[in-house]
N, C-alpha and C positions, 0 to 999 in steps of 0.2 A: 727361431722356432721355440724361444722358450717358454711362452703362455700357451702355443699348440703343444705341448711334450707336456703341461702340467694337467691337461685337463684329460677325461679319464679314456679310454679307446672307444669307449661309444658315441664320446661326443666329437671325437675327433673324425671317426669314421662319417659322421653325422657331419661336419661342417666341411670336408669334404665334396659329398652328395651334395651341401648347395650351394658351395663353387661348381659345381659343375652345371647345375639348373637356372642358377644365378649369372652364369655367362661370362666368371673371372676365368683365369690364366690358370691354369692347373699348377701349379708354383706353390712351393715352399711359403712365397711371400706372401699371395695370397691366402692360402693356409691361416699364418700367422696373422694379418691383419685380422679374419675371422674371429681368431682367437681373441686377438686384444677385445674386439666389439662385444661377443659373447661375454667375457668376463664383466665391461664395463656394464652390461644389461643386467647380467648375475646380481653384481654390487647395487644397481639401482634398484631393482628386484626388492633384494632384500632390505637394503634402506625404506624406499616405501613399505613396504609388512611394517617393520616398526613405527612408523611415523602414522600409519593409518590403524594401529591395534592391530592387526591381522596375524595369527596363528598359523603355524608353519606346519604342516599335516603329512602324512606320508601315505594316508586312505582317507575314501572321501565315499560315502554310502550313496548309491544314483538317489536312495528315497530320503535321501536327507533334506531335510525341511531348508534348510540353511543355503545360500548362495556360496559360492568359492572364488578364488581364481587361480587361475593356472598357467606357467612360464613353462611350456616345452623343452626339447633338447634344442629345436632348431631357435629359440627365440620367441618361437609365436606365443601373442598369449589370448586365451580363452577366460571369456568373463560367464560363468556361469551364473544364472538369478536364483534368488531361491525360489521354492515351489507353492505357486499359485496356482489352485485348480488343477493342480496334476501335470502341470506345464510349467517351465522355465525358459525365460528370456536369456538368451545366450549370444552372445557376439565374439565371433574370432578374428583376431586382428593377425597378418602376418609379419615376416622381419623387414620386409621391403622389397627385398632384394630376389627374392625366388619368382622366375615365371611362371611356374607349376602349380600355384597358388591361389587363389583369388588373395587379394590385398586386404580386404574387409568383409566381411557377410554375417548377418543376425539374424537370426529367428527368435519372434516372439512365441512360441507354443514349441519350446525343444522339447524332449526326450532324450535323456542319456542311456544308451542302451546295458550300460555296464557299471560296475562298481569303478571308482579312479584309484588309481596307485600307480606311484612312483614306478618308472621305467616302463610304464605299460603307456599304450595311447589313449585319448580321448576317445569313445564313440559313439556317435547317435543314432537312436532309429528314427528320430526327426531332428534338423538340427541345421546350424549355419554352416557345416562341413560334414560327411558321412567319416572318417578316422583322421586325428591327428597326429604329429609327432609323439613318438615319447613323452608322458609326461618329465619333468627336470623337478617341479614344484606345486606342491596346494596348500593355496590358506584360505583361510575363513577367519571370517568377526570373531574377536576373543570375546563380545559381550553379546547377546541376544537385542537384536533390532525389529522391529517392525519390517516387515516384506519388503512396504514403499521404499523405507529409510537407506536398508539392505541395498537394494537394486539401484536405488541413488546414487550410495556409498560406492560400491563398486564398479561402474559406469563410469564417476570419477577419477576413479585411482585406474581402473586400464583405460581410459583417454590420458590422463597425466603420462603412465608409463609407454602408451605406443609415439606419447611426442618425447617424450626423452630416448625412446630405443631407435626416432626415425634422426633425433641429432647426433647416435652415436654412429648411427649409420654413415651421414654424412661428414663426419669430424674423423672417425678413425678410418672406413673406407673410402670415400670419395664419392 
């Protein structure tokens, strides 16, 4: 239990809840498996920001011109677009493992209904999910892009990261 015991009680309480929706053993060991996989998602997380320029935020303006993305508490990550026409292209991807979930879903014409910041959820009044988890993380382009480029960019890097979080899934969980 020592990568569950290091991480903080939110998120432990949080992996938790999706052993439990997720359909593992209510166990210690599940627990910890969790844990390992969350951490190894953390670290690629963050490796990607750096490898992609990406700026690590702790508030993110719903009228912010700029695209984001965002790593929850449970895993999921949300690719926010920037805003075109008062609309942003949005895709949320899940950890795999929650039934509770949809596994994938985007809208082209989102709306975030709220500002984002850390520890609070995602929300839309149009959008590929109505509330997310907790946010965990946001980053955005450390350099200003063109919309197209923008939405390229990011589209890539969470397609890159939901295949490395569905190999962690399968390498540390099963």
């Amino acid at each position: 239990m020592d990568t569950f015991n290091s991480l903080s009680p939110e998120i432990q309480q949080h992996l938790k809840q999706i052993a439990k929706t997720s359909g593992l053993p209510q166990t210690d060991e599940s627990h910890e498996q969790l844990a390992v996989a969350w951490k190894d998602k953390e670290t690629i997380f963050e490796k990607t920001l750096a490898d992609n320029k990406l700026l690590d935020m702790a508030f993110y303006g719903r009228a912010e011109p700029r695209g984001a993305l965002v790593l929850t508490w449970s895993g999921s990550i949300i690719n926010i677009g920037p805003l075109v026409d008062g609309n942003r292209r949005c895709e949320y991807t899940s950890i795999g493992l929650r039934a509770d979930v949809p596994p994938a879903a985007t809208d082209e014409a989102s709306e975030l209904s709220a500002d984002l910041e850390v520890d609070e959820p995602v929300q839309f009044l149009r959008g590929p999910i109505k509330t997310s988890s907790p946010v965990y993380k946001i980053a955005i382009a450390s350099e200003a892009l063109e919309p197209e480029a923008e939405e390229a960019m990011l589209t890539q890097v969470s397609q890159d990261l939901a295949e490395d979080f569905a190999t962690v899934n399968k390498t540390v969980i099963g």
